[in-house]
Backbone as a chain_set.jsonl record, in Angstrom:
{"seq": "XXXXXXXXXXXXXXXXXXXXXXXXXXXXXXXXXXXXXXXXXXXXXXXXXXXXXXXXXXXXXXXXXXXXXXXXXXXXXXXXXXXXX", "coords": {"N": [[0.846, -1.164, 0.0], [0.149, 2.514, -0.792], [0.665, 5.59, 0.41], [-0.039, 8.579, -1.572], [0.919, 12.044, -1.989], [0.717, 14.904, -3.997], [2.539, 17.326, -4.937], [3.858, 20.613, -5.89], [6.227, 20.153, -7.368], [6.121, 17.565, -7.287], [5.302, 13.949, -6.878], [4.892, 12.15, -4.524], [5.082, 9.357, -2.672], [3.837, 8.876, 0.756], [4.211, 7.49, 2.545], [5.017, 3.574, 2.41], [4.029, 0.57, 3.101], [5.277, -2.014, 4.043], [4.957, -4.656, 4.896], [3.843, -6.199, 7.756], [3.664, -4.051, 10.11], [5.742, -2.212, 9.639], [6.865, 0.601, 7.59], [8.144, 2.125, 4.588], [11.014, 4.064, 3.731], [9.9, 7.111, 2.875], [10.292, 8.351, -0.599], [10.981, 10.945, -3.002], [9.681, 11.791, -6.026], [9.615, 13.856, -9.259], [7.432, 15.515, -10.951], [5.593, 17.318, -13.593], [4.698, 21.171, -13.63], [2.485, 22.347, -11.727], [0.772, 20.041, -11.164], [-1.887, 18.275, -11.107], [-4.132, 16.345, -11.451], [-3.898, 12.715, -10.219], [-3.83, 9.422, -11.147], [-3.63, 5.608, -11.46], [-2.818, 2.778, -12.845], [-1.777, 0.013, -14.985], [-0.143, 0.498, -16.771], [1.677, -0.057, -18.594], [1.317, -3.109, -19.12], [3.079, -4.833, -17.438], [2.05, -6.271, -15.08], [2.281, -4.542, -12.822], [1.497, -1.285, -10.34], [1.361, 1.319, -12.359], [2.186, 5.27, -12.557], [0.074, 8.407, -13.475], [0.523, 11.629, -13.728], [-1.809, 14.494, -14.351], [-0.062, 17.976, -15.297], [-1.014, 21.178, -15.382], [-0.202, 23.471, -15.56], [2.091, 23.539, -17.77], [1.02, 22.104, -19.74], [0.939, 18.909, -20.09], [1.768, 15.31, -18.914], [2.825, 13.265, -16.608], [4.128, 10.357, -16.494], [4.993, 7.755, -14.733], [6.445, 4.903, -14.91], [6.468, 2.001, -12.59], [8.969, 0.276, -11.372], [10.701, -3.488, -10.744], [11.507, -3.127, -8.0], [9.363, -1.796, -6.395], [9.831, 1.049, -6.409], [9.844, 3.742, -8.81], [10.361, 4.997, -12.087], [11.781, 7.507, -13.427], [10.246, 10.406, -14.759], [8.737, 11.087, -17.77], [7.179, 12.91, -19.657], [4.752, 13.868, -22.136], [3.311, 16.064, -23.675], [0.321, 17.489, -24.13], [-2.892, 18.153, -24.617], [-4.07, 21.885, -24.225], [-4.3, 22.417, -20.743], [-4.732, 19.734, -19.484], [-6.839, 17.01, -18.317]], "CA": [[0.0, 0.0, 0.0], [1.584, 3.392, -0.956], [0.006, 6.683, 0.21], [0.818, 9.62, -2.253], [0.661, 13.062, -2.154], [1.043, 15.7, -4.918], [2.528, 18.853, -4.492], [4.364, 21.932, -6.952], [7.249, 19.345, -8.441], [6.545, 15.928, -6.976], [4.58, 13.019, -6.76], [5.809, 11.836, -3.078], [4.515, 8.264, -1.743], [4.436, 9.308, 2.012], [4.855, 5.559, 3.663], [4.979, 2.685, 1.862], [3.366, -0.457, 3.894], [6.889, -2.772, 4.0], [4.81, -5.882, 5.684], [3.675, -5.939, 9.237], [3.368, -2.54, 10.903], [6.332, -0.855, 9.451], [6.673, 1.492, 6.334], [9.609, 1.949, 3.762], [11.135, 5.516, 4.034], [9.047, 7.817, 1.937], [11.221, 8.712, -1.785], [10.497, 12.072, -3.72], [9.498, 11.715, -7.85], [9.441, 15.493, -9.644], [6.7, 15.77, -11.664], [5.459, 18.624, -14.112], [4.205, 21.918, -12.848], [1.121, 22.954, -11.249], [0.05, 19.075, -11.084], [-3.746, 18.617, -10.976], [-4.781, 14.766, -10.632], [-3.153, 11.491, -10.365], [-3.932, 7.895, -11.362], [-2.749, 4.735, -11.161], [-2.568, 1.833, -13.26], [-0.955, -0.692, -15.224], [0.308, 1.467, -18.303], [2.593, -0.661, -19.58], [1.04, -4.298, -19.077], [3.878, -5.594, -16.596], [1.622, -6.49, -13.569], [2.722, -3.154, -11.572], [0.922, -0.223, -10.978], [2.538, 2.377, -12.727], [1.258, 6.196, -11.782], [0.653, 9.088, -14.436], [0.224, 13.099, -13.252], [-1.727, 15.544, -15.434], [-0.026, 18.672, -15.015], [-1.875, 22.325, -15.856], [0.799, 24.618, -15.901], [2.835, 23.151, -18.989], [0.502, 21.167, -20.593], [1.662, 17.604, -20.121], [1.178, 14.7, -18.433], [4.084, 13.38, -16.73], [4.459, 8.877, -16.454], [6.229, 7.196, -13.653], [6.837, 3.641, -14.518], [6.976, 0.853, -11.39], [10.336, -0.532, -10.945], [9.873, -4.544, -9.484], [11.359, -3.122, -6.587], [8.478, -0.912, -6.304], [10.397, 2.321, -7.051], [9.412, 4.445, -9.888], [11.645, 5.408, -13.126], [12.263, 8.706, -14.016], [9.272, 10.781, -15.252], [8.385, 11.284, -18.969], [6.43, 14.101, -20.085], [3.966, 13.938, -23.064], [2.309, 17.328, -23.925], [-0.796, 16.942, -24.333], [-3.584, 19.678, -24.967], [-4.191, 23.068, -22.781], [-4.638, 21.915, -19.008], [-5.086, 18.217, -19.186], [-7.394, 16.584, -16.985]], "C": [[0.894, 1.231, 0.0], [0.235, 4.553, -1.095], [0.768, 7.73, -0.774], [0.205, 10.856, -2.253], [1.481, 14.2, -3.364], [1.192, 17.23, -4.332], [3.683, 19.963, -6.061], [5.093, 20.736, -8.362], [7.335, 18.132, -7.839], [5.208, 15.308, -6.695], [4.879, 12.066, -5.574], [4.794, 10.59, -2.416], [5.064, 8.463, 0.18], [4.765, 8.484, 2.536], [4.12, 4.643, 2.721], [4.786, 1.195, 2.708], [4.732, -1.303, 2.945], [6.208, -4.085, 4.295], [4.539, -5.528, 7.195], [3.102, -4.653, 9.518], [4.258, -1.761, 10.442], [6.437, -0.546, 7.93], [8.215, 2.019, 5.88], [9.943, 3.444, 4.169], [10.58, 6.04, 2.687], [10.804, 8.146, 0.616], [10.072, 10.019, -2.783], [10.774, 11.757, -5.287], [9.387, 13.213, -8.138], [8.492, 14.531, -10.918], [6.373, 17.307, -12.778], [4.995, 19.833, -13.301], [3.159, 22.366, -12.858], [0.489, 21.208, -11.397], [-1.804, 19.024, -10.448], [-4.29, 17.499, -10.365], [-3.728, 13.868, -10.766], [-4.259, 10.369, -10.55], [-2.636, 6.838, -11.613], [-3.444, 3.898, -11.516], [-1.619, 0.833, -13.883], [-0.894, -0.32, -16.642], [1.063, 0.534, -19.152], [2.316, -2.442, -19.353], [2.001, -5.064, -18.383], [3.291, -6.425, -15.786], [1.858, -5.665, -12.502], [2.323, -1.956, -12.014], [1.613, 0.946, -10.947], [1.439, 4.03, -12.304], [1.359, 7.337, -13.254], [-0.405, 10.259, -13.515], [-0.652, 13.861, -14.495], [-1.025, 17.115, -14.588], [-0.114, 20.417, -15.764], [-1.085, 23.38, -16.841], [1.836, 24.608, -17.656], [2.588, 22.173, -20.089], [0.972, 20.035, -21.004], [1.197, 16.668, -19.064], [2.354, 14.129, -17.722], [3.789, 11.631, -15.608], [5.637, 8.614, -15.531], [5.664, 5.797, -13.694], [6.952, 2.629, -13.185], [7.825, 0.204, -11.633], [9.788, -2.16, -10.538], [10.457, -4.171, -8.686], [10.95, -2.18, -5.925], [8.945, 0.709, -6.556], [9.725, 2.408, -8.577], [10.525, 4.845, -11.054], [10.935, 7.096, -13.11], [11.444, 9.211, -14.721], [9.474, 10.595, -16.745], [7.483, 12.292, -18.801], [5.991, 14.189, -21.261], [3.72, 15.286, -22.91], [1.308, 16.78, -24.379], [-1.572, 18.758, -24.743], [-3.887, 20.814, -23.977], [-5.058, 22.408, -21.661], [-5.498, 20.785, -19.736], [-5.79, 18.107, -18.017], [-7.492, 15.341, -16.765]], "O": [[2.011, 1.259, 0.517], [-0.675, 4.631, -1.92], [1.998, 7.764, -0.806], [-1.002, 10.897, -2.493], [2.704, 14.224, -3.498], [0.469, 17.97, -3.666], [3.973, 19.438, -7.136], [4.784, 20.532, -9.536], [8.42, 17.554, -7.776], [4.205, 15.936, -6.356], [5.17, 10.944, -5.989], [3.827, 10.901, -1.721], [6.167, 8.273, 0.693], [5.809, 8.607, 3.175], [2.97, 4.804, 2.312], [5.908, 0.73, 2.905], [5.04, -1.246, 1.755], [6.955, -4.977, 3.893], [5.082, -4.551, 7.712], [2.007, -4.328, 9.06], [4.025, -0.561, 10.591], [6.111, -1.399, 7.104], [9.171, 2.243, 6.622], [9.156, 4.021, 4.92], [10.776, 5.49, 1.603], [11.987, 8.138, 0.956], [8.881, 9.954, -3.087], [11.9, 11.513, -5.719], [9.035, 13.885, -7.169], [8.703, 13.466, -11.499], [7.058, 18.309, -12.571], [4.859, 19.551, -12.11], [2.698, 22.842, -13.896], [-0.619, 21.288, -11.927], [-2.505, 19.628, -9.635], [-4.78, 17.436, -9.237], [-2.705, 14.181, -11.374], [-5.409, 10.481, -10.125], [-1.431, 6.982, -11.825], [-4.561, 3.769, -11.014], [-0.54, 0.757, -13.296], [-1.571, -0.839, -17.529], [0.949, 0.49, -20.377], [3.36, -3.085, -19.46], [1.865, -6.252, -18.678], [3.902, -7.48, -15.62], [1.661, -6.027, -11.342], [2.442, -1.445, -13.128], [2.235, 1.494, -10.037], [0.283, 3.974, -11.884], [2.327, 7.292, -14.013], [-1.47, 10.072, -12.927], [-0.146, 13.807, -15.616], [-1.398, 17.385, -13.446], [0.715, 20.758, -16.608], [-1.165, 23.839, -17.98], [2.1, 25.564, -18.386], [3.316, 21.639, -20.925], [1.429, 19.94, -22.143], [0.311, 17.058, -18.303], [3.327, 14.575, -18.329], [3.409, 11.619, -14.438], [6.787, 9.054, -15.535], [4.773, 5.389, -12.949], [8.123, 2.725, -12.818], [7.491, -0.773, -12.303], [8.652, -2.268, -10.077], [10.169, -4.99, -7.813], [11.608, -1.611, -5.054], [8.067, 1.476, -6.953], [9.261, 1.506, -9.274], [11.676, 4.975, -10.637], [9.823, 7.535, -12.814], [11.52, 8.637, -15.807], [10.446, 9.898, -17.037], [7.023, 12.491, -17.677], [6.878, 14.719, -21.931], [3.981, 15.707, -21.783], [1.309, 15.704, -24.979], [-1.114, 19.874, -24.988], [-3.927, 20.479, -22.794], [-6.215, 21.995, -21.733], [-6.561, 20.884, -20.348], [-5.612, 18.745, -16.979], [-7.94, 14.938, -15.692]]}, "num_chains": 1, "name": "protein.A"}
C-alpha cells in the first residue's frame, strides 16, 4: 500500500506499507508543474501499478513507470492539450 501526495514538483509516496506494521522511508518523484490529478494503473502491461500526473501549468502529463522493486523510473512528459485533466 503506498500513500501519495502531490505537491508543486513531486509526486511523493508518504509511507509505503513494508509488511507488518512498518513502512519503507518515503522517496520524492518530480513531476510537471502545477500538477492537478493522479492515477494509477498498469500502463505498460507488466503487472505493476505504474502512476501518471496531469499537469496544468505546462501542458503535459508526466508517467512514472513501477520498478519490481516498487520504485518508480524517471518521469516522462507527453504534452498533451491546454490543461489536461
Amino acid at each position: 500500500m503506498a500513500l501519495c501526495r502531490i505537491s508543486v514538483d513531486s509526486a511523493r509516496p508518504c509511507a509505503k506499507r513494508q509488511g507488518g506494521r512498518n513502512f519503507r522511508r518515503a522517496k520524492d518523484y518530480s513531476v510537471g508543474f502545477k500538477p492537478t490529478a493522479i492515477a494509477s494503473a498498469d500502463f505498460n502491461a507488466d503487472g505493476r501499478p505504474d502512476l501518471v500526473i496531469t499537469n496544468q501549468n505546462d501542458n503535459s502529463v508526466s508517467v512514472l513507470l513501477q520498478n519490481p522493486d516498487r520504485t518508480f523510473t524517471a518521469k516522462v512528459d507527453p504534452t498533451t492539450a491546454k490543461i489536461p485533466q
